[in-house]
C-alpha positions in Angstrom: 0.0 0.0 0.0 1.3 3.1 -0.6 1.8 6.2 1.4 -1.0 8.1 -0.3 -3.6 4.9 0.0 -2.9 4.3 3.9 -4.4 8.0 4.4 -7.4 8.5 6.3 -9.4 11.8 7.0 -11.7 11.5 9.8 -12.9 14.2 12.9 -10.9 14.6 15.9 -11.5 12.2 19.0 -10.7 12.1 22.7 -7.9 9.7 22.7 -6.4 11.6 19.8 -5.5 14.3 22.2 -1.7 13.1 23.1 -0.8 12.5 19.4 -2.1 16.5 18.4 -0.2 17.3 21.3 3.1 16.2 20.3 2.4 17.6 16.9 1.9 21.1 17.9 4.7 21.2 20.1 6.9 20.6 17.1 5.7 22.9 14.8 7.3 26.2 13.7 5.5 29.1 12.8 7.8 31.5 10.2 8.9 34.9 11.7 11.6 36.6 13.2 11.3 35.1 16.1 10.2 31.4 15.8 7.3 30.0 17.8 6.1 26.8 19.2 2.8 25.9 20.7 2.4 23.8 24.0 -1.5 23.4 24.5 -0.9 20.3 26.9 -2.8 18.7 29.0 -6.0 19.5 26.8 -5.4 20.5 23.1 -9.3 21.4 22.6 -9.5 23.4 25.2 -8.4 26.8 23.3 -10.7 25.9 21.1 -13.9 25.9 22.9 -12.9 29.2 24.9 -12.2 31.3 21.1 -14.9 31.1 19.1 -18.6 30.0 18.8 -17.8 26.3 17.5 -14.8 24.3 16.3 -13.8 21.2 14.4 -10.2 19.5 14.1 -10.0 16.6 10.9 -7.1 14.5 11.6 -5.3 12.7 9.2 -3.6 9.5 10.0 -1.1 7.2 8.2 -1.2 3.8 8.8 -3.8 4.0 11.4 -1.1 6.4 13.3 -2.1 10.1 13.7 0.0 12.0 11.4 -1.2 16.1 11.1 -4.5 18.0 11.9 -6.5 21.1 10.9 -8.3 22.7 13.1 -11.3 25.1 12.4 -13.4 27.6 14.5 -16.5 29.6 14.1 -17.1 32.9 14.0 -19.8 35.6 13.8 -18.3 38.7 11.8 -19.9 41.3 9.6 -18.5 42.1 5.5 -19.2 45.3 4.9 -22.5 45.8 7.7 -23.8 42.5 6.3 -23.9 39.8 8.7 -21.2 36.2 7.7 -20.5 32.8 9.0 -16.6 32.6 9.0 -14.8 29.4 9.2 -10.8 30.4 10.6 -8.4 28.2 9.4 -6.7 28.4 12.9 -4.1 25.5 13.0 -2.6 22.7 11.0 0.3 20.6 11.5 1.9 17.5 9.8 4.6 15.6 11.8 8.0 15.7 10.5 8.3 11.9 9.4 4.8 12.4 7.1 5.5 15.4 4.7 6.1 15.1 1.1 2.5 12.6 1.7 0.4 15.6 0.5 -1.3 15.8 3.9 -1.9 19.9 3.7 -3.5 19.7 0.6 -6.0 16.9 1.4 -6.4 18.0 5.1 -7.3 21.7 3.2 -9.9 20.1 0.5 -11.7 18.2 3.7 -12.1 21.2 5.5 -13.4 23.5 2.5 -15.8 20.7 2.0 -16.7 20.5 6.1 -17.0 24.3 5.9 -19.4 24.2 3.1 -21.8 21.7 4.6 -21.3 23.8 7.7 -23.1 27.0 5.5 -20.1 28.8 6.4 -19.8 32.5 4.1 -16.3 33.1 4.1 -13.4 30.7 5.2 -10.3 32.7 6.6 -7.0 32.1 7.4 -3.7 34.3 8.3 -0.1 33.1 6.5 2.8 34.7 7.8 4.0 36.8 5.4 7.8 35.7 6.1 6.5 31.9 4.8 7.2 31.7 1.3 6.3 28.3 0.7 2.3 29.1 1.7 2.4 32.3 -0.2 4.1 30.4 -3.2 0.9 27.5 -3.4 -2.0 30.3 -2.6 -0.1 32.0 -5.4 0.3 28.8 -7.7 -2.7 27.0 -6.9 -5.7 28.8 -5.6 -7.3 31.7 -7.8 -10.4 31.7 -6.0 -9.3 33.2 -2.9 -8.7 37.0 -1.9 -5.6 38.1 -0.3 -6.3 41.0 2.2 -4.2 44.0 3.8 -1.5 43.5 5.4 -1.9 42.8 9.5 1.3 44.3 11.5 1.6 42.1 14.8 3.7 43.8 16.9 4.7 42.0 20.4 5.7 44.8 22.8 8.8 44.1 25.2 7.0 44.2 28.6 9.1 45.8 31.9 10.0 49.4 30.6 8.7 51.6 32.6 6.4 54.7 30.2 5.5 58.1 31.1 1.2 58.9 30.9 0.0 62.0 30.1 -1.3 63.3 33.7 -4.7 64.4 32.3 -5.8 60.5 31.0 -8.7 59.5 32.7 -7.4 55.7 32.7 -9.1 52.6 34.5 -10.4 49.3 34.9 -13.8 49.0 33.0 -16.8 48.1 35.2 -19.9 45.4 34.2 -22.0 48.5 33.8 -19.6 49.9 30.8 -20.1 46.7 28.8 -22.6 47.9 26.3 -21.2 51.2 25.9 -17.4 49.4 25.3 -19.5 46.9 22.7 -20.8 50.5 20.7 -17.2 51.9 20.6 -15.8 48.6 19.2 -18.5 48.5 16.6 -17.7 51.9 15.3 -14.4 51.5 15.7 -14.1 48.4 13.3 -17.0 49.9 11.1 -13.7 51.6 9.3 -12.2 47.9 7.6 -14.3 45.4 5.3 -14.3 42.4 7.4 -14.7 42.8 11.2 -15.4 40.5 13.8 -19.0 40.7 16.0 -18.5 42.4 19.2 -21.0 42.4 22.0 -21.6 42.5 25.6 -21.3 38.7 25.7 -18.3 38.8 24.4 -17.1 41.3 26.3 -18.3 39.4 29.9 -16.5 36.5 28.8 -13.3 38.1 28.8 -14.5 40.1 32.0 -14.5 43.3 32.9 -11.7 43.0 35.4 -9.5 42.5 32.2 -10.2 45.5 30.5 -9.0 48.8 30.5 -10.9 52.1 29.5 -9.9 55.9 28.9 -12.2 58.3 29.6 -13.1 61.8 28.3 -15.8 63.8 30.4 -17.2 60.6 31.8 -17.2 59.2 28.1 -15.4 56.3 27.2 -12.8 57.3 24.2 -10.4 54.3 23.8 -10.5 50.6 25.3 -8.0 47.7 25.7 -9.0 44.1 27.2 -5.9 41.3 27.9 -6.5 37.8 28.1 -3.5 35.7 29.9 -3.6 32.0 27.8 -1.2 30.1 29.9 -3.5 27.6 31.1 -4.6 26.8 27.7 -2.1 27.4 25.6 2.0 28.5 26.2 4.2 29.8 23.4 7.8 28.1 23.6 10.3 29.6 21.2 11.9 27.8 18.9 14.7 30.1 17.7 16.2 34.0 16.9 16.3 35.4 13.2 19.5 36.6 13.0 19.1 40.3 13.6 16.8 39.3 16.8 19.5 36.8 18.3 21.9 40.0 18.7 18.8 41.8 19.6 17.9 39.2 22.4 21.5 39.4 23.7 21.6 43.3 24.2 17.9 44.0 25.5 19.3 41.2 27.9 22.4 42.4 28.8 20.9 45.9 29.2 18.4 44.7 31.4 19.4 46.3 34.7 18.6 49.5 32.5 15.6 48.9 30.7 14.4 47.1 32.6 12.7 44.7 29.8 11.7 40.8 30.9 14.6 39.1 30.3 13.8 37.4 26.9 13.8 33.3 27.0 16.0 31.2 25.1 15.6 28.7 22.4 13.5 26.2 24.3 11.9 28.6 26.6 8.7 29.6 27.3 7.5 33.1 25.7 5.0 34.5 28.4 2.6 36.6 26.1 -0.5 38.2 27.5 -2.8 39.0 24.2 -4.2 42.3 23.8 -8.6 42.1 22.7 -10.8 45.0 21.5 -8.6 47.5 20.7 -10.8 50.2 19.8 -10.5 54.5 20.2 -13.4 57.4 18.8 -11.7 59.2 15.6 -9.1 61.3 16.9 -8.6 59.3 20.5 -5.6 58.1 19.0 -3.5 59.9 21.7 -5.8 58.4 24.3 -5.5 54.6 23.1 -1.6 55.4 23.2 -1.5 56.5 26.6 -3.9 53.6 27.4 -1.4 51.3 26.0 1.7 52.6 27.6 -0.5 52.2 30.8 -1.4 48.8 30.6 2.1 48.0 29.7 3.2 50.0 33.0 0.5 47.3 34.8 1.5 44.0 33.5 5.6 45.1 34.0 7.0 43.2 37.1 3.8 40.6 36.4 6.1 38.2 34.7 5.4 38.6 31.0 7.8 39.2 28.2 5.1 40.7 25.6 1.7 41.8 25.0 0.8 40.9 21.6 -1.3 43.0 19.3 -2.3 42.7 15.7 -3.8 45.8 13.6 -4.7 46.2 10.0 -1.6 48.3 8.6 -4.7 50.9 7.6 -5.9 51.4 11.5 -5.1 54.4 12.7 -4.2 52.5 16.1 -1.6 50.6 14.5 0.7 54.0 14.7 0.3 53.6 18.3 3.0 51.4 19.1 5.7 53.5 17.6 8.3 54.0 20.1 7.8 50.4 21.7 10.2 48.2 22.1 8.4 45.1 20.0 9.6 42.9 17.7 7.2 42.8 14.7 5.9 40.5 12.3 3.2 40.6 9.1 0.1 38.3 8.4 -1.9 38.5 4.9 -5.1 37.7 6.0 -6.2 34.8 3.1 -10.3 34.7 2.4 -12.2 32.5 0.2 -15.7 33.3 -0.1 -18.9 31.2 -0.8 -20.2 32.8 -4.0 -19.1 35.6 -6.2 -21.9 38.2 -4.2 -19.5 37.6 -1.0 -16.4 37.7 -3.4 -18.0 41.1 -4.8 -18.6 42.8 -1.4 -15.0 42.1 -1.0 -14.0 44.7 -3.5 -11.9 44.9 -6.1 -8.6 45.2 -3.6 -6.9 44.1 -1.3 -9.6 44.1 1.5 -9.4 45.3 5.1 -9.5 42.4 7.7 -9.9 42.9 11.4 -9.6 39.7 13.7 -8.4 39.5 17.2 -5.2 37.8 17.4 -6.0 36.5 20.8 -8.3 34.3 19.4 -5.6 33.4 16.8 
């Protein structure tokens, strides 16, 4: 039998959990700094606290488990119009398998799954810095639309930033909920695809974990945080090599910056993600000062990063200028239903917000 014949596609099961496991923690993701993912004891359990509904095909060779997708649901809105989104959120293929075509026919099994799931749009994010993904979407895929750019920037936690004495900055209470849920709305009413965001959402990342400015009583600019390490850790794999010398002086200078001291090769990255990220029109100033602040909190906490991802058009994205951060870019990849959805898209490269804490 050969290898292509002894593959089988099925859906995730309980005692599958070890072998997915093991396959994230040796994955890679391309970018300056190269990440792994440790979601041990219980791989599903990122996946039901981001997002309304997921699914993970397996693929096993040999009756062994050999790579995974995994898929989760989302309510967002394309242009005001409400869509069923799909995210591509994971897939790995163990070492000893690839060259067995496992990507491809793990992709074509979840496009099918997604379509009997009525899903509108299927989405993904590739690392910009991964040449062999952007070389097949390129080479092999002409019904799918490549969005803006996405900057991630991962801000060096521990240095200590100076606010602006007249920013009204503070926890959010349960009461501010629905007026936080308006601001995000209009705030992503500026990009083409945006993710749903209401009170619900916002209690189940709890008020205790977000952070408002305010302006006359108003609230002008809002930042949640979500810590992951109980269901997921980020390990690092390795330096590019402009960050390895990087690494060595931010840790050597320390004792002046101040910085976390940054793990090596094998380490755990401590990353607290950044959620909602949202200001009125020219509150720009006020969601940097916000940001500086939260920063100022979480220093001393035992984090190396806070980890936030913009559209390259958001006027926020400005707002880490002056960080120290090491940075990376995601093209946000969509393939739409029908050609109405691939219309409302426009004709290019459209706008995608999506919360990278739910990455």
């Amino acid at each position: 039998m050969s290898g292509l014949d002894a593959v089988v596609l099925r859906p995730w099961q309980p005692a599958d959990n070890e072998a997915l496991v093991n396959i994230a923690r040796t994955m890679s993701l391309p970018a300056r700094v190269r990440l792994g993912i440790d979601r041990a004891p219980d791989f599903p359990a990122f996946c039901r606290s981001a997002g309304d509904d997921f699914d993970i095909v397996v693929a096993e060779v040999d009756g062994r488990v050999a790579g995974f997708m995994e898929t989760r649901r989302f309510k967002f809105r394309l242009r005001g119009n409400p869509v069923r989104v799909a995210y591509l959120a994971l897939v790995g293929v163990e070492s000893g398998s690839r060259g067995l075509g496992l990507f491809r026919r793990l992709t074509a099994e979840v496009e099918r799954r997604t379509r009997e799931a009525d899903a509108d749009l299927a989405l993904g994010l590739v690392n910009a810095r991964n040449p062999r993904m952007s070389g097949y979407l390129a080479a092999n895929r002409a019904d799918i639309v490549i969005g803006r750019r996405i900057v991630v920037a991962s801000v060096l936690l521990g240095q200590r930033h100076r606010i602006a004495p007249d920013l009204a900055i503070g926890p959010a209470a349960p009461s501010d909920l629905g007026e936080i849920a308006q601001l995000v709305g209009r705030s992503y009413e500026r990009h083409i695809l945006t993710p749903v965001v209401d009170e619900a959402a916002l209690a189940a990342l709890g008020a205790e974990n977000i952070t408002v400015c305010r302006d006359r009583g108003r609230i002008v600019a809002t930042l949640g945080t979500w810590d992951q390490r109980a269901l997921r850790r980020i390990m690092v794999v390795g330096y590019g090599w402009a960050e390895r010398g990087l690494r060595q002086l931010l840790n050597l200078a320390g004792g002046l910056t101040h910085i976390a001291r940054l793990p090596a090769p094998g380490e755990e990255l401590r990353v607290l993600y950044a959620a909602y990220a949202a200001a009125e029109p020219g509150s720009e100033g006020a969601f940097a000062g916000l940001l500086r602040s939260v920063c100022n909190r979480c220093a001393g906490q035992g984090y190396h990063a806070l980890l936030l991802g913009l559209p390259e058009d958001d006027p926020l994205a400005a707002t880490t200028r002056g960080l120290r951060q090491f940075r990376n870019v995601d093209l946000p990849v969509v393939i739409p239903r029908d050609v109405n959805l691939r219309a409302l898209l426009g004709a290019g490269p459209p706008s995608v917000r999506f919360e990278y804490a739910f990455a």
